[in-house]
C-alpha positions in Angstrom: 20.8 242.4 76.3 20.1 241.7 79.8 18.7 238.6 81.3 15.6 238.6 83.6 15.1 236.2 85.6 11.7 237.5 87.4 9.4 239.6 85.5 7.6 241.2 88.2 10.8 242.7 90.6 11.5 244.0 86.4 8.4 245.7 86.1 8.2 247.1 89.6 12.0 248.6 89.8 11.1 250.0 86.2 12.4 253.8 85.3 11.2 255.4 82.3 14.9 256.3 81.4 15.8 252.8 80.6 16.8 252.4 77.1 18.1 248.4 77.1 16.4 245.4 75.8 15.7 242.5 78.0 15.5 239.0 77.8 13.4 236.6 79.3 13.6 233.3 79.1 11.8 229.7 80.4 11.8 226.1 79.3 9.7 227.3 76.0 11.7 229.6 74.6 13.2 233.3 74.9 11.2 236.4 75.1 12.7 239.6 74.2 11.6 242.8 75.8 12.0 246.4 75.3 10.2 249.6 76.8 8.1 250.9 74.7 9.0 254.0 73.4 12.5 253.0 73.1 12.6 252.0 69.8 10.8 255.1 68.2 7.6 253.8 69.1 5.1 255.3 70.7 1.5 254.3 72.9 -1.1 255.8 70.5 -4.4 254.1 71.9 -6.7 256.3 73.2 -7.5 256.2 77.4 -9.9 257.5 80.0 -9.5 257.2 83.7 -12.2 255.7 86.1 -12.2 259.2 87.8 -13.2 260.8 84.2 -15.8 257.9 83.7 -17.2 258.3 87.0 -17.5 262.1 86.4 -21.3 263.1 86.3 -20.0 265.4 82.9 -18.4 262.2 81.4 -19.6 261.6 77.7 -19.1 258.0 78.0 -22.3 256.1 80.1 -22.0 253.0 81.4 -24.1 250.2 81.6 -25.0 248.7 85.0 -23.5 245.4 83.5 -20.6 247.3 82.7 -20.6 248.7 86.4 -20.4 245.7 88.1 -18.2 244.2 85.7 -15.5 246.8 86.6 -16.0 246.7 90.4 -15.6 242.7 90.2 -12.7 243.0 87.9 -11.1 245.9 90.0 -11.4 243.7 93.2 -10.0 240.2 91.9 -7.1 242.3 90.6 -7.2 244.2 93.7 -6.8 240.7 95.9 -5.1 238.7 93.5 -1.6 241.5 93.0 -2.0 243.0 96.4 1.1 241.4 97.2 3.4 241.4 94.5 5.4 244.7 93.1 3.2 245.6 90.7 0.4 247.6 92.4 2.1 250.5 94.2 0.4 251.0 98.1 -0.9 254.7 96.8 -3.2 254.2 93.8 -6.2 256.1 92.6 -8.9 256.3 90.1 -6.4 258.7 88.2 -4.3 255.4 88.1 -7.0 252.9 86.1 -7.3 253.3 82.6 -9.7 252.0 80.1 -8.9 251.7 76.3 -11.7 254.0 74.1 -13.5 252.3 71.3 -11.6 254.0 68.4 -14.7 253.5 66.3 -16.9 255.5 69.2 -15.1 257.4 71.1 -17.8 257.4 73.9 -17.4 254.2 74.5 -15.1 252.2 76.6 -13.2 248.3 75.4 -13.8 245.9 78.0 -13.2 242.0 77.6 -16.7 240.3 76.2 -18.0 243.7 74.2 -20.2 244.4 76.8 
């Protein structure tokens, strides 16, 4: 197991051949990590881009609530990770995914069920 000592130099340098566990610890405890996928599990959940809901042919509508709540939670992110490792300087709407309601697939998940 390998020690980490910061998570987001970790995440950025990440390469989808690694096959170790990590560990990460703080004053609270220790926190083991593994890339997923490396244990025989798999990402099942169900996405869809921003470019594919933006797409007049999309099956998924959004309300205008549901708009603006993605434009203000894609420009906090936006300004608050601009300057750390984790958002790459060549980014698209390929590259933002949104869970699908696996009980309606032509919806989207967003924080507060809106």
């Amino acid at each position: 197991m390998i020690d980490i000592s910061n998570l987001c130099d970790t995440i950025a340098a990440y390469r989808s051949n690694l096959e170790h566990r990590s560990c990460l610890r703080d004053e609270q405890g220790r926190f083991a990590l593994s890339p997923l996928g490396s244990q025989g599990v798999t990402d099942i959940r169900d996405t869809v881009s921003l470019e594919t809901l933006l797409c007049k042919e999309s099956k998924i509508t959004l309300t205008r609530r549901q708009r603006y709540l993605i434009s203000l939670t894609l420009a906090s992110s936006h300004l608050q990770l601009h300057s750390t490792p984790w958002i790459s300087s060549q980014w698209s709407k390929k590259d933002i995914l949104f869970l699908r309601d696996s009980n309606n697939p032509n919806k989207i998940l967003q924080e507060g069920h809106l």
